[in-house]
PyMOL Python script that loads the backbone (N, CA, C, O; Angstrom):
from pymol import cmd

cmd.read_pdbstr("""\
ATOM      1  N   UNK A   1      52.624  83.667  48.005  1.00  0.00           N
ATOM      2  CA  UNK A   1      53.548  84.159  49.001  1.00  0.00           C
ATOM      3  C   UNK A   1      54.444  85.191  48.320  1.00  0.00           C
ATOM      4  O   UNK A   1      54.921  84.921  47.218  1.00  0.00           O
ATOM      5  N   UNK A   2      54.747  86.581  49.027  1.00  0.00           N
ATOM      6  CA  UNK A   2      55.409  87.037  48.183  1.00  0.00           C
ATOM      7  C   UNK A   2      56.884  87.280  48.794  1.00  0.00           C
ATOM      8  O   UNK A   2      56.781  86.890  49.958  1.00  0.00           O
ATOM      9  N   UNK A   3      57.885  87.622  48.637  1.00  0.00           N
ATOM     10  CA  UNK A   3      59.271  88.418  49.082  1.00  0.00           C
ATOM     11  C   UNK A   3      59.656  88.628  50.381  1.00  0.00           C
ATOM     12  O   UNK A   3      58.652  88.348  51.036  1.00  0.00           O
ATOM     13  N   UNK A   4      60.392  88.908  51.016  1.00  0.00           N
ATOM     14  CA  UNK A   4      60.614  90.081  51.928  1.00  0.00           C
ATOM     15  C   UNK A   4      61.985  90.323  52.167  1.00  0.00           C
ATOM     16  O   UNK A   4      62.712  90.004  51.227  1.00  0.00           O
ATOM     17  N   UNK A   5      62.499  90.759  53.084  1.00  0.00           N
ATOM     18  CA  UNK A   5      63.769  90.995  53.456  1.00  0.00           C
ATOM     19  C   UNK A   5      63.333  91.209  55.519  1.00  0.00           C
ATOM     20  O   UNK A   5      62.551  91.872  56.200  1.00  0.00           O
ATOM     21  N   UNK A   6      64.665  89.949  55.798  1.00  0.00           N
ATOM     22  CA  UNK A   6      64.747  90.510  57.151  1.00  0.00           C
ATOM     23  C   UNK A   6      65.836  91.560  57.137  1.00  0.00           C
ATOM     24  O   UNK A   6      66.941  91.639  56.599  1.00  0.00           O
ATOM     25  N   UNK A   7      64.932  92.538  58.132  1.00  0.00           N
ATOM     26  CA  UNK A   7      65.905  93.158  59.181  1.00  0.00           C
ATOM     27  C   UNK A   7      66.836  93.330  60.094  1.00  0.00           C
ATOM     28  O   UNK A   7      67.700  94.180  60.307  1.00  0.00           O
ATOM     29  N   UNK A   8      66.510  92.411  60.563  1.00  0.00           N
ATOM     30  CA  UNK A   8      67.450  91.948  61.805  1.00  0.00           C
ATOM     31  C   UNK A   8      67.193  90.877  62.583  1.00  0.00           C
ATOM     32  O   UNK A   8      66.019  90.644  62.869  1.00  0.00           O
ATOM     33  N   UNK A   9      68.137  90.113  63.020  1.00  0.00           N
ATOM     34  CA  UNK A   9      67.800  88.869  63.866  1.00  0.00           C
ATOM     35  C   UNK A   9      69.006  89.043  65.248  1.00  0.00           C
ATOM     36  O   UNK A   9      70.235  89.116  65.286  1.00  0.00           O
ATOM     37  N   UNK A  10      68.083  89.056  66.127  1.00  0.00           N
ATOM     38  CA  UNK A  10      68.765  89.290  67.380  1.00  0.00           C
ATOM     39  C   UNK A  10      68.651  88.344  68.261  1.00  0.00           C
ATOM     40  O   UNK A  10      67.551  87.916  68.609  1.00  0.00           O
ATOM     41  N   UNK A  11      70.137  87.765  68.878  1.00  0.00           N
ATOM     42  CA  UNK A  11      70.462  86.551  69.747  1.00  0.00           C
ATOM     43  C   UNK A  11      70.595  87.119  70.944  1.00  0.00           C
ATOM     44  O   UNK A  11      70.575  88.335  71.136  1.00  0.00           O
ATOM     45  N   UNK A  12      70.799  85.881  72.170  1.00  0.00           N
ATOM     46  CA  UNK A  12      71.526  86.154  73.308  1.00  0.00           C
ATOM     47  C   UNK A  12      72.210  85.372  73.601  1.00  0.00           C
ATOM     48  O   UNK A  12      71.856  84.195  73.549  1.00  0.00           O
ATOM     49  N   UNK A  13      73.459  85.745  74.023  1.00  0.00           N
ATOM     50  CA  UNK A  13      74.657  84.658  74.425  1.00  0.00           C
ATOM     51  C   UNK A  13      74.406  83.520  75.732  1.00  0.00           C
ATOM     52  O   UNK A  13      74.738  82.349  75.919  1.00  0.00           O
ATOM     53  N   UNK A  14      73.763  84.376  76.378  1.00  0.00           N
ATOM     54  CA  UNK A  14      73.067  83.638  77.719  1.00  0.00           C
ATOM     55  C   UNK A  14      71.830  83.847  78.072  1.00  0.00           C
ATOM     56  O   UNK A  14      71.254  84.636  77.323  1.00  0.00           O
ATOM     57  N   UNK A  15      71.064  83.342  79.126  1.00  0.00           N
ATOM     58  CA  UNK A  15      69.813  83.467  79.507  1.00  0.00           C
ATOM     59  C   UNK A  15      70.040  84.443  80.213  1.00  0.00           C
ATOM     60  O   UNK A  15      71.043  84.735  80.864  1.00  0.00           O
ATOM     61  N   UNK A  16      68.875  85.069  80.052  1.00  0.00           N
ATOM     62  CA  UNK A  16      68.566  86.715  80.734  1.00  0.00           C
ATOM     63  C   UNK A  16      69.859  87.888  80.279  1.00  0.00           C
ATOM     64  O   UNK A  16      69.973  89.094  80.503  1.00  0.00           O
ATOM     65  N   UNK A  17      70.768  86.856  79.516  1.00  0.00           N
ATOM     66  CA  UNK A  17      72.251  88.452  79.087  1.00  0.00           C
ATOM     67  C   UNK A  17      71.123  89.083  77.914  1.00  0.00           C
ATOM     68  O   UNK A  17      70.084  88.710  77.368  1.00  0.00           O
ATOM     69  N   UNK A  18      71.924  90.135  77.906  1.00  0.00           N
ATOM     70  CA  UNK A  18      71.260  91.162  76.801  1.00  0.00           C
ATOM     71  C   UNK A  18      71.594  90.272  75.175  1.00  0.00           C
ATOM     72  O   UNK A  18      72.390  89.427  74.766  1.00  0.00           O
ATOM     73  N   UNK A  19      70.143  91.287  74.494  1.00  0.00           N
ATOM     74  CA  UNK A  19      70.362  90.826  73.040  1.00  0.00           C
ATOM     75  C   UNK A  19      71.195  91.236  72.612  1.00  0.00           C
ATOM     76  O   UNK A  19      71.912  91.886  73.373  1.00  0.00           O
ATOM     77  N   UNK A  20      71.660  91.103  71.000  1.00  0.00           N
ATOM     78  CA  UNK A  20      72.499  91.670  69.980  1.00  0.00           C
ATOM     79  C   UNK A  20      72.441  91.360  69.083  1.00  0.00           C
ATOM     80  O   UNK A  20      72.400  90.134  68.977  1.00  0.00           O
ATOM     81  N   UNK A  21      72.378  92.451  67.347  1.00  0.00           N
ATOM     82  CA  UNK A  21      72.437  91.760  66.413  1.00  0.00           C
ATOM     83  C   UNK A  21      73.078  91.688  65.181  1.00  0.00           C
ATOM     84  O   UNK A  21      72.888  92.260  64.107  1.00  0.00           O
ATOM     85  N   UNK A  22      74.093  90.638  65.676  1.00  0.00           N
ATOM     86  CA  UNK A  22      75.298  90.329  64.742  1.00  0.00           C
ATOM     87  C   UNK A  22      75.242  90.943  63.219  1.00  0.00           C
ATOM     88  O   UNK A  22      74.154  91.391  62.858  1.00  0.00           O
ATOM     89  N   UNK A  23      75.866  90.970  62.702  1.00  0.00           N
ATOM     90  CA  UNK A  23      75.706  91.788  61.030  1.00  0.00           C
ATOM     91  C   UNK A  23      75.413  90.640  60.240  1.00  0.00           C
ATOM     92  O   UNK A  23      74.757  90.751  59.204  1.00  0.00           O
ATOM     93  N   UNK A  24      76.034  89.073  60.823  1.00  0.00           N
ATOM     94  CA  UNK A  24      75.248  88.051  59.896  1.00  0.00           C
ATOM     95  C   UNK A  24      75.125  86.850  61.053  1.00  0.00           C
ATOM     96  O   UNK A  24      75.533  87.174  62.169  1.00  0.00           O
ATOM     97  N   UNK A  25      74.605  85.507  60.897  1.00  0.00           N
ATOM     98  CA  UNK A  25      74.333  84.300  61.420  1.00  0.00           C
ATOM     99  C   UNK A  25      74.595  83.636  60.345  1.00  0.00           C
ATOM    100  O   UNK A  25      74.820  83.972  59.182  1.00  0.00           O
ATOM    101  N   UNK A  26      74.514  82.261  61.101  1.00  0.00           N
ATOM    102  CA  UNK A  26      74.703  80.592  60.357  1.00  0.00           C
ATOM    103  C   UNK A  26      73.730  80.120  61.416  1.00  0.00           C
ATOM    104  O   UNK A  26      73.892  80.182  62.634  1.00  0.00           O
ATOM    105  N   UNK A  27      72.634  79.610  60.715  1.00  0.00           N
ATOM    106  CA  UNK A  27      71.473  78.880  61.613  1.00  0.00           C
ATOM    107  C   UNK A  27      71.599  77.285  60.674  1.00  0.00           C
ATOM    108  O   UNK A  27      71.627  77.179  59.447  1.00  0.00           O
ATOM    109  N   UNK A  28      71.655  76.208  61.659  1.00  0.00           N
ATOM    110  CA  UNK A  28      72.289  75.345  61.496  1.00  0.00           C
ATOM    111  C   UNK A  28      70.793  74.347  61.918  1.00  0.00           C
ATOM    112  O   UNK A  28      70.550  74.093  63.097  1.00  0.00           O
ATOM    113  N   UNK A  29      70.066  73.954  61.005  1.00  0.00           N
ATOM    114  CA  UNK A  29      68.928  72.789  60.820  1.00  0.00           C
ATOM    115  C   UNK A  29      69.362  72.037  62.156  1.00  0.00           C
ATOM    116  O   UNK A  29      70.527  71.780  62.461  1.00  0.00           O
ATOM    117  N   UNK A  30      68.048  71.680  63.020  1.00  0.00           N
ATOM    118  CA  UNK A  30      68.025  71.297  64.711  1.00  0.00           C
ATOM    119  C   UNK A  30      69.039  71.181  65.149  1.00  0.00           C
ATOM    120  O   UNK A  30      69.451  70.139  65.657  1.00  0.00           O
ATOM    121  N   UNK A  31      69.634  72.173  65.053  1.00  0.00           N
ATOM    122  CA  UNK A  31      70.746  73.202  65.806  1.00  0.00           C
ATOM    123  C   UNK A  31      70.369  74.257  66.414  1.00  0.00           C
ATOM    124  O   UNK A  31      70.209  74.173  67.631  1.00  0.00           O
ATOM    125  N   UNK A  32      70.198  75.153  65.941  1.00  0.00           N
ATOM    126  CA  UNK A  32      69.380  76.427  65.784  1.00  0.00           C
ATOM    127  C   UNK A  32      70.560  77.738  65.327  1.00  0.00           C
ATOM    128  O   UNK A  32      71.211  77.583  64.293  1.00  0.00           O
ATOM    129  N   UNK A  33      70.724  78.789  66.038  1.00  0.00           N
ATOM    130  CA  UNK A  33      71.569  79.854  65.293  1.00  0.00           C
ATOM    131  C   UNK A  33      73.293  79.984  66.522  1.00  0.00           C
ATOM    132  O   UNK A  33      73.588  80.505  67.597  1.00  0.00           O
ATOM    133  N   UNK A  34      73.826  79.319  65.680  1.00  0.00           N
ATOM    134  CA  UNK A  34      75.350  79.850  66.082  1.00  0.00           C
ATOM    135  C   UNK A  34      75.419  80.829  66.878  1.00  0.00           C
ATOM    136  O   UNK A  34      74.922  81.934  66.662  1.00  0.00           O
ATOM    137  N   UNK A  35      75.972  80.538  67.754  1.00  0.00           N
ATOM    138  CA  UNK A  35      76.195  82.102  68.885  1.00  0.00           C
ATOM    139  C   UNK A  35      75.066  82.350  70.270  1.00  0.00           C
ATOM    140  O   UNK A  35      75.247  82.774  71.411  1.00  0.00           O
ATOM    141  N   UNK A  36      73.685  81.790  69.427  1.00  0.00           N
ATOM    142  CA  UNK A  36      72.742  82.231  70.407  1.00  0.00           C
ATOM    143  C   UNK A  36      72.451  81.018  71.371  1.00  0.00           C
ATOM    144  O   UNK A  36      72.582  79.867  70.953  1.00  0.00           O
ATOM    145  N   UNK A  37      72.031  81.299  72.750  1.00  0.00           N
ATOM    146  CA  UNK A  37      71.705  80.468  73.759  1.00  0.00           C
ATOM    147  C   UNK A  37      71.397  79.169  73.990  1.00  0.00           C
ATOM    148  O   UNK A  37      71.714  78.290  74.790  1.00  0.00           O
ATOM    149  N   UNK A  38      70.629  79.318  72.981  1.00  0.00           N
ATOM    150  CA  UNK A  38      69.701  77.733  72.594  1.00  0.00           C
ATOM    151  C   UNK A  38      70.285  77.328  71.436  1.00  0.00           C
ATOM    152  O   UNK A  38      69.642  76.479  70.818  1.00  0.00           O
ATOM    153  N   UNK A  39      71.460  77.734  70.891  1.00  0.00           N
ATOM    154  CA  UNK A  39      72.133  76.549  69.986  1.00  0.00           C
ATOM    155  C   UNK A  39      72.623  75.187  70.804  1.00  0.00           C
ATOM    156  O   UNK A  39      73.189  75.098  71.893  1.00  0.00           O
ATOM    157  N   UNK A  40      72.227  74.241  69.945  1.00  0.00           N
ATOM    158  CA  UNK A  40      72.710  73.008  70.626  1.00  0.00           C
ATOM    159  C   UNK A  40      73.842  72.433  69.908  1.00  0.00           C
ATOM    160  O   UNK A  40      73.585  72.278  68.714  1.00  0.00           O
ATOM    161  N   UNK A  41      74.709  72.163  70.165  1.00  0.00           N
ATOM    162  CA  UNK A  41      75.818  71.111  69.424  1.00  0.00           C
ATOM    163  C   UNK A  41      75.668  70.314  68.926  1.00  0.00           C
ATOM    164  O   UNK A  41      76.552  70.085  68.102  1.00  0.00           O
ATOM    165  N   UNK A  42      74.445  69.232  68.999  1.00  0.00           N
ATOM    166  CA  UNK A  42      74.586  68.071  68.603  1.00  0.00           C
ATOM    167  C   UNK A  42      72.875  68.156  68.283  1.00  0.00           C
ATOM    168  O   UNK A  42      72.046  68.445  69.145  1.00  0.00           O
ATOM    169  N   UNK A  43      72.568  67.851  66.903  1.00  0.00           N
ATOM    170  CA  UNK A  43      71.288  67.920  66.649  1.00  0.00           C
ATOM    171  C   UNK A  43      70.400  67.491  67.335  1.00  0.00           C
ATOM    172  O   UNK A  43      70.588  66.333  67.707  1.00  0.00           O
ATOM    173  N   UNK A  44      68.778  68.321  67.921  1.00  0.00           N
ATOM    174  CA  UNK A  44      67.774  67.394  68.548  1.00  0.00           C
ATOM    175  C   UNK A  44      66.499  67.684  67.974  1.00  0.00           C
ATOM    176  O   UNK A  44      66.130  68.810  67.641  1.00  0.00           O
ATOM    177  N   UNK A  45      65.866  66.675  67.873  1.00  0.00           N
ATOM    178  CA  UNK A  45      64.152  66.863  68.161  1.00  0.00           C
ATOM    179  C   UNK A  45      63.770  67.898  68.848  1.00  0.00           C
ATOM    180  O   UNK A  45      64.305  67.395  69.836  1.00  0.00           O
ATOM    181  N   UNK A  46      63.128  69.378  69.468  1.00  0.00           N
ATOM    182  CA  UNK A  46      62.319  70.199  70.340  1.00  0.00           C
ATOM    183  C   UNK A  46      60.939  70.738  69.511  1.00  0.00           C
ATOM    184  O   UNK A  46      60.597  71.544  68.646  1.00  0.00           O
ATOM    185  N   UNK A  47      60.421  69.733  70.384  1.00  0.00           N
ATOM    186  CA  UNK A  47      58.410  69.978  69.438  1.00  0.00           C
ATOM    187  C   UNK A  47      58.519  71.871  69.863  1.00  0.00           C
ATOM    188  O   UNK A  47      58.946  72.440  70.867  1.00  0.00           O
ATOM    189  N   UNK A  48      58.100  72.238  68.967  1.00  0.00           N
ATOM    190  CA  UNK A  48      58.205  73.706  69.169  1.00  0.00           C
ATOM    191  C   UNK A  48      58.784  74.799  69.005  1.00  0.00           C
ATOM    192  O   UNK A  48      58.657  75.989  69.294  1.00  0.00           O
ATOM    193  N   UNK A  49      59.655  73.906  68.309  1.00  0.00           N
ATOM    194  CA  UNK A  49      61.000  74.453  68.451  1.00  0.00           C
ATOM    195  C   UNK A  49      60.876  75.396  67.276  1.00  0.00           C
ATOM    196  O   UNK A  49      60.431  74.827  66.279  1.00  0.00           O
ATOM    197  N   UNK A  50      61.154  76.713  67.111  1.00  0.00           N
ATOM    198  CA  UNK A  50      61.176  76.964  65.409  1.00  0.00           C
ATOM    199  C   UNK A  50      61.170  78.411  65.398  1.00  0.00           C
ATOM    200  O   UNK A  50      60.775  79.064  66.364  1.00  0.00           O
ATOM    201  N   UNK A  51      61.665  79.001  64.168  1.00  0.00           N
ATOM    202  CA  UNK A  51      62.016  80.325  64.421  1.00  0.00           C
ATOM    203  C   UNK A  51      61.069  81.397  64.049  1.00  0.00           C
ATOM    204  O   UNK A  51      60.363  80.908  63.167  1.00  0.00           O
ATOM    205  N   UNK A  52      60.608  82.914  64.334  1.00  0.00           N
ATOM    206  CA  UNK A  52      59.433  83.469  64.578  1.00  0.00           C
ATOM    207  C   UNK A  52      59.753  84.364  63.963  1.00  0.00           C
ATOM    208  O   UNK A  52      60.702  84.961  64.471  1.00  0.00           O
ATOM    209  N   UNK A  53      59.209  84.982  62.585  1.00  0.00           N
ATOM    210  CA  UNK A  53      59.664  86.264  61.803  1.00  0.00           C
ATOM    211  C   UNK A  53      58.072  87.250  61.948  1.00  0.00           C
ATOM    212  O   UNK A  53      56.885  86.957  61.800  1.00  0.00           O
ATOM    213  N   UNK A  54      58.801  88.490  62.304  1.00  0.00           N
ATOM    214  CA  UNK A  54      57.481  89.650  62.719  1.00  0.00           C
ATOM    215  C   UNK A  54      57.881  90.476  61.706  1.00  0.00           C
ATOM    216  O   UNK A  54      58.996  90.863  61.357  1.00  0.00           O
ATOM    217  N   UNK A  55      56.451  90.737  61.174  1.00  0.00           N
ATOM    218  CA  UNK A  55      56.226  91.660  59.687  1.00  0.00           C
ATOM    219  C   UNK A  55      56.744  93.149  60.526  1.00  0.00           C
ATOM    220  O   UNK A  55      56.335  93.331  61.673  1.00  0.00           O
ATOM    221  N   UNK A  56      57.359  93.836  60.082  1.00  0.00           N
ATOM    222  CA  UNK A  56      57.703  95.162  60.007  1.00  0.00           C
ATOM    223  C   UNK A  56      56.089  95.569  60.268  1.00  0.00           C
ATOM    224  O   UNK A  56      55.713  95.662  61.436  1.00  0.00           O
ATOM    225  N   UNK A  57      55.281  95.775  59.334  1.00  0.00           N
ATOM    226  CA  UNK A  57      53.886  96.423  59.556  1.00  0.00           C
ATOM    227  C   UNK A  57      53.344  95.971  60.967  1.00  0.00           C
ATOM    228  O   UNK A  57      53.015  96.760  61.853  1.00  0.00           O
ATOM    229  N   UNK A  58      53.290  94.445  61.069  1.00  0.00           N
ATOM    230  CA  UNK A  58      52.483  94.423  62.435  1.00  0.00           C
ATOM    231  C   UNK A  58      53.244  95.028  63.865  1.00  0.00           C
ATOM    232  O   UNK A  58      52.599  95.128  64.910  1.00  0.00           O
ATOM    233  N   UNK A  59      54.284  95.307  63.800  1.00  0.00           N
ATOM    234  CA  UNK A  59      54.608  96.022  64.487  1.00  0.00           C
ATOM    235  C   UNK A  59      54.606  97.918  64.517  1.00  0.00           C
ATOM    236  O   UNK A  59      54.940  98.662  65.439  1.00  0.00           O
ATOM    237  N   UNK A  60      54.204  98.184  63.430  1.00  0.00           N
ATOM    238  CA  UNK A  60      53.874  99.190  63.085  1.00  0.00           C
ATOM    239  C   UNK A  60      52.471  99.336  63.687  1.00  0.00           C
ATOM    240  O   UNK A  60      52.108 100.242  64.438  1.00  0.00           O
ATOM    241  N   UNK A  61      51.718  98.278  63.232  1.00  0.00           N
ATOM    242  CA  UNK A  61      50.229  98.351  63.570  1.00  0.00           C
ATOM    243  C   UNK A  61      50.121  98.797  64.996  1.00  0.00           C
ATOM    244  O   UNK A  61      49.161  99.449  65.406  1.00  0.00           O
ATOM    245  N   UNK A  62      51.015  98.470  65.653  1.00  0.00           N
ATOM    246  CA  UNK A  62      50.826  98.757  67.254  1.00  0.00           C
ATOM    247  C   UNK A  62      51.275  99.874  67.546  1.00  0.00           C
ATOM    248  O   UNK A  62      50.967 100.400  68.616  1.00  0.00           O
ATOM    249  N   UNK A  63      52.178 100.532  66.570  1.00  0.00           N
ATOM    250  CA  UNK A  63      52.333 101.961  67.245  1.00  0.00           C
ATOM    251  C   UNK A  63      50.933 102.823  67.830  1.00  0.00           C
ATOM    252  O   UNK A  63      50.910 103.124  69.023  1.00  0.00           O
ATOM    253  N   UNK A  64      49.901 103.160  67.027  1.00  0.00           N
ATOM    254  CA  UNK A  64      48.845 103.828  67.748  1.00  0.00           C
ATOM    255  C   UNK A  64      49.003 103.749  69.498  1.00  0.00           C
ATOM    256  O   UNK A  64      49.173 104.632  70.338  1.00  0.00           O
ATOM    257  N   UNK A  65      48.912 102.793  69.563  1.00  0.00           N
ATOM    258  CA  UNK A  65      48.480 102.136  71.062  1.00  0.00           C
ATOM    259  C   UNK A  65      49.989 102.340  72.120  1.00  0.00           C
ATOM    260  O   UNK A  65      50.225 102.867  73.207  1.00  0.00           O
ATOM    261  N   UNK A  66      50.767 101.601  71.093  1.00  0.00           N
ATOM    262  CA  UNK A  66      52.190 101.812  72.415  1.00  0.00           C
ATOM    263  C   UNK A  66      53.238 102.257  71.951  1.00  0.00           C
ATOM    264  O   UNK A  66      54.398 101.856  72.045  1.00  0.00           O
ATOM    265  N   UNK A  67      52.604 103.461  71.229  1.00  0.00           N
ATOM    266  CA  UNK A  67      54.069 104.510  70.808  1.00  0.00           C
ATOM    267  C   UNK A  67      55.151 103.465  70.077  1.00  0.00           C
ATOM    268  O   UNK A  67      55.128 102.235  70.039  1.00  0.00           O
ATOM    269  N   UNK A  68      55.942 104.249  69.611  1.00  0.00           N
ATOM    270  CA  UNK A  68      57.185 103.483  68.558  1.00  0.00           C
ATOM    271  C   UNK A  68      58.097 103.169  69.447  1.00  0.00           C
ATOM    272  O   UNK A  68      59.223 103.623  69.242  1.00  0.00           O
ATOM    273  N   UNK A  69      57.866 102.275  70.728  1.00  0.00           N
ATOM    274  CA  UNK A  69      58.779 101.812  71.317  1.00  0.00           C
ATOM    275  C   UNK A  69      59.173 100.152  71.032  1.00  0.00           C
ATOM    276  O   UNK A  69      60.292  99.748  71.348  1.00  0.00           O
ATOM    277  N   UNK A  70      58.152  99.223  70.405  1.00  0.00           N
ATOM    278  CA  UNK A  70      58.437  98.377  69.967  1.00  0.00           C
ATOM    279  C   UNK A  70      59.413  98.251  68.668  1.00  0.00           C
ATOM    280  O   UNK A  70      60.353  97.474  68.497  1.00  0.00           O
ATOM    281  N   UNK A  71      58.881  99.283  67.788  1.00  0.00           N
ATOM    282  CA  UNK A  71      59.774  99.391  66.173  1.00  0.00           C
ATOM    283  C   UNK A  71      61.431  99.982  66.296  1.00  0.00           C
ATOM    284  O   UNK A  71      62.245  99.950  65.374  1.00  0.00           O
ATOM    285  N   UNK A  72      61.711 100.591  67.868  1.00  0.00           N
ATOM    286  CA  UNK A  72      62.964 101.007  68.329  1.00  0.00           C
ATOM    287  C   UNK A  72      63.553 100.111  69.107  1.00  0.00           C
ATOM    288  O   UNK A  72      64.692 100.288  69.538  1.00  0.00           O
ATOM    289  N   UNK A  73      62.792  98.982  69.386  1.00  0.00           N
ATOM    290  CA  UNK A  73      63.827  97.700  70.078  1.00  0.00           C
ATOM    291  C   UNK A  73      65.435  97.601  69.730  1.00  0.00           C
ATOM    292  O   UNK A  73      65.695  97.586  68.526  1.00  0.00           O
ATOM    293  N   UNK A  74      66.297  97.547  70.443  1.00  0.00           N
ATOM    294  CA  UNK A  74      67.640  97.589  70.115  1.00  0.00           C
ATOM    295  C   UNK A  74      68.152  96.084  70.870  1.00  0.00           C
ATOM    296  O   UNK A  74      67.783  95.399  71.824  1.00  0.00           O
ATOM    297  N   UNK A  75      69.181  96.038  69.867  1.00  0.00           N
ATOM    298  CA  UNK A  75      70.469  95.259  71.061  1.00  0.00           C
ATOM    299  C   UNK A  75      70.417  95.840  72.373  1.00  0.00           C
ATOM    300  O   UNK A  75      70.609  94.986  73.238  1.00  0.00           O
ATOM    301  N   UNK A  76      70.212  97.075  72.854  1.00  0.00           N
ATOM    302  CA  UNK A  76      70.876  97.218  73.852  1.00  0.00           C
ATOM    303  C   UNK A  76      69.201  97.546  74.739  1.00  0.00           C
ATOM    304  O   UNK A  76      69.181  97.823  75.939  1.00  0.00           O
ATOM    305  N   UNK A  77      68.311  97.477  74.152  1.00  0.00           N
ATOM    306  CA  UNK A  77      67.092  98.039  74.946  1.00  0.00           C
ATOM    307  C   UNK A  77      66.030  96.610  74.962  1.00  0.00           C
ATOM    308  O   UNK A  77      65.150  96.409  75.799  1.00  0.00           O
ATOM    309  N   UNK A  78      66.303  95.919  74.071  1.00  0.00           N
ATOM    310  CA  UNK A  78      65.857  94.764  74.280  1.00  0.00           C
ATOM    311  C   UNK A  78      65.519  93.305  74.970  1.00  0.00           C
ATOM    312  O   UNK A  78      66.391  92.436  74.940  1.00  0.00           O
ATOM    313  N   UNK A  79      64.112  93.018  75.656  1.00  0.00           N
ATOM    314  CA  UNK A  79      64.140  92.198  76.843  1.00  0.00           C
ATOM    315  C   UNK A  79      64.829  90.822  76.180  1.00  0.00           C
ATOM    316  O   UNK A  79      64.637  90.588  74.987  1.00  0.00           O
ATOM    317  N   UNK A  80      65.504  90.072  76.866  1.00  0.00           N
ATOM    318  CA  UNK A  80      65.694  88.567  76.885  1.00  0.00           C
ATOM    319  C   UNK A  80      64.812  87.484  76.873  1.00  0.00           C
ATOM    320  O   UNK A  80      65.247  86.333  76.894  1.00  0.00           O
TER     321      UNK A  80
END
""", "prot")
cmd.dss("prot")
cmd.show_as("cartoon", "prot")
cmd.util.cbc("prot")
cmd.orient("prot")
């Protein structure tokens, strides 16, 4: 396994409100991330539950096909 560095991790305060992404987080073990929607207060079990990191490249990989509109996702252009 080698290195990486994230980029960015983008929350939403509510369901369907727009994303945003804070300059830092505290993601808190079956909690999930401070601030964002699906943090829970009080620790739980959710089969499924778990967080999803996308390689810079594979999103690159898709430019051919759908233009650099995925690699320009913003806080402010970004679906919920």
């Amino acid at each position: 396994m080698s290195g990486g560095v994230v980029e960015a991790i983008f929350i939403a305060r509510e369901r369907g409100g727009p994303t945003e992404a804070p300059e830092s987080v505290r993601v808190v073990p079956a909690q999930g991330i401070e601030g964002d929607r699906k943090f829970s207060p009080e620790p739980v079990e959710r089969e499924g539950a778990g967080l999803t990191l996308i390689e810079a490249g594979a999103l690159e990989a898709l430019e051919p096909e759908h233009g650099n509109a995925l690699a320009d996702l913003g806080p402010s252009e970004s679906a919920a």
